[in-house]
N, C-alpha and C positions, 0 to 999 in steps of 0.2 A: 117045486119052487113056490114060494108062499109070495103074497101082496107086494112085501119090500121089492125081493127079487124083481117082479114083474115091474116094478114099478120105477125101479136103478135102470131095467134093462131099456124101458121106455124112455127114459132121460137121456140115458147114453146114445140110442139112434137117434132121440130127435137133435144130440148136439153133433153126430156126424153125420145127419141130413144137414142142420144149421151150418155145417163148414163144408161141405159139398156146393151145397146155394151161394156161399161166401167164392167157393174158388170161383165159380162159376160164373157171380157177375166180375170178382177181378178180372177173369179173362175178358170176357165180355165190354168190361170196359176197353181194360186195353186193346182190344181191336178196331174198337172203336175209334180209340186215340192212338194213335203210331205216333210214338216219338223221332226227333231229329230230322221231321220229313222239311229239310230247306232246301230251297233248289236257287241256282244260278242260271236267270235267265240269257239266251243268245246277245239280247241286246242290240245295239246299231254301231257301224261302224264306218268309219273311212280314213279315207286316207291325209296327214298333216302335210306330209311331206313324197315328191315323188323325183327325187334326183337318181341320173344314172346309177349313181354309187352308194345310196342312201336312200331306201322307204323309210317310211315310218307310219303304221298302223294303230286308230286310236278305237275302243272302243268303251262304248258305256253301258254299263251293263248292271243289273239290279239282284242282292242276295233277298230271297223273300222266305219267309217263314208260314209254313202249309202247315202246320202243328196248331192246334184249336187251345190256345187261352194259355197256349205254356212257352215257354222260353229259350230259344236256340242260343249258343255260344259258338262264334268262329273266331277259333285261341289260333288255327294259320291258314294261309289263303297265299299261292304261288300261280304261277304261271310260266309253261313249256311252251318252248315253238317247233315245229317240225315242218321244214319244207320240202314240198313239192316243184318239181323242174323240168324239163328236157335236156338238162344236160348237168353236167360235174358242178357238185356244192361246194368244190375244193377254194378255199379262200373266202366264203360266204360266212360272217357270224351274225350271230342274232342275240339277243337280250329282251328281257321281258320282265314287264313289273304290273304290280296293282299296287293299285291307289283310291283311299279311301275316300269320298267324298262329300258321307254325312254331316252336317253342321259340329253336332259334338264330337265327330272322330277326328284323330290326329293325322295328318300326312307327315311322316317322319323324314327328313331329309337321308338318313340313312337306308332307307327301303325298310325300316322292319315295320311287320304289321302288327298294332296293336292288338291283343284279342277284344273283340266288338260283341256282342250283344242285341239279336236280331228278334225285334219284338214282332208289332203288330205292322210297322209301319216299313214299306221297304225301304232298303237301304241302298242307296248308290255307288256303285266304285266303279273306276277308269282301270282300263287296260290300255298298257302303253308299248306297242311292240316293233321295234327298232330293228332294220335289217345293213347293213353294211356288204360291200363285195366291189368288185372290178366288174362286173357285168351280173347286172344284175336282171337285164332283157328276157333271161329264159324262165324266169320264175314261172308258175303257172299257180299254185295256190299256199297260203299260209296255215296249215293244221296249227291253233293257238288250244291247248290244253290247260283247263284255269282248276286248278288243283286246291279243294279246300279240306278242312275236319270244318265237321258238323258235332258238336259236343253236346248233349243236353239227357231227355231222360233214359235214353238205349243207349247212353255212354260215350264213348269213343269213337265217330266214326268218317272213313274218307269218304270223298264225296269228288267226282271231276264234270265241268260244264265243256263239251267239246265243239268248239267252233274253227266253221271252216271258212275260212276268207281267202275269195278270186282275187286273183292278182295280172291276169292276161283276160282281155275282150275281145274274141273275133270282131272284124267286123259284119254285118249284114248280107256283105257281095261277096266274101268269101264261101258264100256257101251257093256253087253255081251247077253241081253235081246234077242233073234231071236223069231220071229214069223213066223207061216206059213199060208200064204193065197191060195187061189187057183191056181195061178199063178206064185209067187215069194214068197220067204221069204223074212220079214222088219225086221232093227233093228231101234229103235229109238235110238237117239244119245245124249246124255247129254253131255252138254257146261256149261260154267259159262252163268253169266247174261251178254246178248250180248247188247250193248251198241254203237255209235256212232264214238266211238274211236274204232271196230273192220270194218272187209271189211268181205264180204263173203267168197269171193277167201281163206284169210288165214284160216276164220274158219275151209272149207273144207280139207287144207290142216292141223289143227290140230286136231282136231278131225275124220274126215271119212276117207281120205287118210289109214292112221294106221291097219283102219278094212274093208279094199275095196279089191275087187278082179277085174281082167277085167272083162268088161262088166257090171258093177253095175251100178248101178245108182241114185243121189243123189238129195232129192227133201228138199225144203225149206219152210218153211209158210212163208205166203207175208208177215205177222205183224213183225215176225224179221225181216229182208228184208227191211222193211220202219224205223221200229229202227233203225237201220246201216246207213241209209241213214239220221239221222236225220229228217225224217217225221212223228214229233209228236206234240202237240202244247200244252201247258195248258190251260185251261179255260179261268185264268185271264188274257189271251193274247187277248182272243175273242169276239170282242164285236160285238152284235149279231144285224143287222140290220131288218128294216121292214119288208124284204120277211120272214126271217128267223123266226122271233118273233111271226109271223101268221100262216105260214104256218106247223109249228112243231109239231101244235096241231092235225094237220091232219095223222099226221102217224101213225100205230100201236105203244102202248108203248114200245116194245121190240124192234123197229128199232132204230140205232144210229142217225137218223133223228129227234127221237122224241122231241129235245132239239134243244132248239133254238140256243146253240152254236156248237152242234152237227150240224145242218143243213147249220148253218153259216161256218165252215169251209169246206164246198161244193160250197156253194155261192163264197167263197173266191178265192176257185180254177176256175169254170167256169163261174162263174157270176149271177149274180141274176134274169135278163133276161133269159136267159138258164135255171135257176130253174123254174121259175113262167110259163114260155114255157111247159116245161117238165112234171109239175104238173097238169096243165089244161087240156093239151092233153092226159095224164093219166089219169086224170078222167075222161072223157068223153069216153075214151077206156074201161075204166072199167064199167061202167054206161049204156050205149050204145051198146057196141059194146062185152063185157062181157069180153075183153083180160084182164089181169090182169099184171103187169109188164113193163108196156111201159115208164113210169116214168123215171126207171132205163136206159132202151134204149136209152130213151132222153136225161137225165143228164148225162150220161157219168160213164165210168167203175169206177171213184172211189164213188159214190154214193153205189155201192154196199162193197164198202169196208172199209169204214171209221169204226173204233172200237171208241164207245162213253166211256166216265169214266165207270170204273170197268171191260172195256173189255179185258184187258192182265194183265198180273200178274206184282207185287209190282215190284219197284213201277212206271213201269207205266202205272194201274190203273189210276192213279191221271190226268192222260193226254188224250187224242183225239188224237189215231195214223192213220192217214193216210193209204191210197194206197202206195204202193211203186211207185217208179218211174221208166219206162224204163226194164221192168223187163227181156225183152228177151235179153237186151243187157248185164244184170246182169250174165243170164244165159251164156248167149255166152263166157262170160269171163270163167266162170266157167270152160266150157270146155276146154276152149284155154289155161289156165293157169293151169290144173290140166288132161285134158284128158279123166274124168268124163263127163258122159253123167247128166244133170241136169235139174231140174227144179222148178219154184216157185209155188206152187200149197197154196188153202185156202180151209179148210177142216174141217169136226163138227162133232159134236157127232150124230148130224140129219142124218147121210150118204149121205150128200152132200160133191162132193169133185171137185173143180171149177181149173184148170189148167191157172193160169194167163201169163207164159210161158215155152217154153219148149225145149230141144235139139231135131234136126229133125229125128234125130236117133231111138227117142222112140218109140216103137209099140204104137199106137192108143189102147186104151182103158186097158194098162198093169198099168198106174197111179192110175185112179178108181178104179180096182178091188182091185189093191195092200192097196190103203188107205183108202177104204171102214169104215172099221175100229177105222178110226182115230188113230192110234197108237201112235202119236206125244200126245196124250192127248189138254184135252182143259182148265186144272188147271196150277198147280205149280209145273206139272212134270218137267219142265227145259229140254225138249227135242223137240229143236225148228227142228230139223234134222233126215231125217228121211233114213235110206241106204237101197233099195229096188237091189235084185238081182234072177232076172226072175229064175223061172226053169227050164229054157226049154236052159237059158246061158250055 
């Protein structure tokens, strides 16, 4: 092959080196930039109206745009109710609307929602949710599903904000139950349904405060803990990649791994590399070397805590709740804000009781013994709180 040749041939690879580099930072960028990433935040909420036969639940709540320098469209935006009760929904309707409340948007007297335009600056809209019935006393919470499309440069896409709104309060003196262990007496504490619109710090202060003495001490399950925190996801949020979709099939049925979107929202937190790490080198520790549990070690503390569908009660069942987040700083506040010595502990009916953190205060091993037991239950007791007061205080 003479000069030209060589010299055609050199042209040619460097112009598909040139589009190789090219795809390269397209991808690149695009990862960088993910389109239609807008989210609907929780929001605050209460109550307008509270007549026997008529609530009516208001909330406000904000569409924000996570997309860097580009431009979301929300063409529709709806809202579902689904209640929650102790007894027959028969004759109970509900209705639900949003409403826009940015200065240039339109509130249509019709309900229809204009398509809006979600730049840099958020946008505000009201949720207005209406409940009607003959007895309406056994409610216990409102599941309000705020259903939008998200339109912009990944195209067409649905998008739900899921808020859960109490609608029954124990009071404080309902919860009289004492128990005695070998070391302390527990009470467990019944709260309403704790949801994303409560903090810890107040829980404690409405419910435990009322029935605490000094020196007590106030321990939490991580799974309310990560409710509060909004660390819950639905399914149809999760779309489950290759590590996940493989490797799921490898776990015990009974583990919240076992499900590829169960495994996928571990991927999501540490990465898929870190999983596929994690997992190899646990098996060969289990294989080999006969350790059992290194997996966990590898992947990281929320591996061991993720709750798969049907793992907490109605309704979220329906959801993959997370680890908590930051949990000793959760606790820290606890104390500092109420004087309570505290902590987040995850605990079963297996007599496994696993202290995720805790005030430095507490005697070493006065946690275990105390909630051996499990006494917070692992049903639909509603007793996420559990008030633990040594004997020896």
């Amino acid at each position: 092959m003479g000069i030209v040749g060589n010299l055609l041939l050199l042209l040619v690879g460097s112009l598909v080196g040139l589009f190789l580099l090219a795809l390269l930072a397209i991808e690149w960028q695009y990862r960088r930039r993910p389109g239609n990433k807008l989210e609907v935040t929780v929001g605050d909420w209460h109550t307008d109206r509270n007549d026997p036969h008529h609530y009516q639940l208001v909330g406000r709540l904000e569409l924000i745009n996570r997309t860097r320098k580009l431009e979301i469209m929300v063409p529709e935006i709806g809202a579902d109710v689904r209640l929650l009760s102790d007894d027959s929904l028969e004759g109970v309707r509900t209705e639900a609307q949003v409403i826009p409340l940015a200065e240039d948007a339109t509130a249509r007297r019709d309900r229809y929602w204009e398509g809006y335009i979600v730049k840099r600056k958020p946008v505000p809209i009201k949720v207005v949710v209406d409940i009607w019935g003959d007895n309406l006393s056994t409610l216990k919470s409102a599941w309000v599903k705020v259903n939008y499309i998200k339109y912009g440069p990944e195209g067409r896409l649905f998008g739900t904000r899921h808020v859960v709104v109490p609608l029954k309060f124990p009071q404080p003196e309902d919860s009289r139950n004492w128990r005695t262990t070998e070391v302390s007496e527990v009470l467990p504490i019944r709260t309403h349904l704790l949801t994303p619109l409560d903090h810890p710090v107040e829980v404690v202060k409405r419910y435990v405060l009322p029935n605490a003495k000094p020196g007590d001490i106030v321990t939490i399950g991580e799974s309310p803990i990560a409710i509060m925190q909004g660390r819950f996801r639905h399914p149809s949020e999760i779309k489950p990649g290759w590590v996940a979709k493989r490797l799921c099939y490898l776990f015990l049925p009974t583990s919240s791994l076992a499900t590829a979107c169960g495994l996928q929202s571990l991927v999501d937190i540490v990465g898929p590399v870190r999983v596929l790490f994690a997992f190899l080198a646990g098996a060969i520790a289990k294989a080999v070397l006969r350790k059992p549990g290194v997996f966990y070690q590898l992947a990281g503390e929320q591996a061991r805590l993720i709750d798969d569908v049907t793992g907490t009660l109605p309704p979220y069942d329906q959801f993959l709740v997370l680890g908590p987040d930051n949990s000793q700083a959760v606790v820290d506040q606890i104390k500092r804000e109420t004087g309570m010595s505290a902590a987040i502990v995850d605990v079963n009916d297996l007599k496994r009781v696993k202290v995720l953190a805790a005030s430095s205060d507490i005697a070493p091993g006065l946690l275990e013994k105390s909630l051996l037991s499990n006494p917070a239950g692992n049903a639909n007791e509603q007793t996420p709180v559990v008030l633990i007061r040594p004997l020896n205080g």
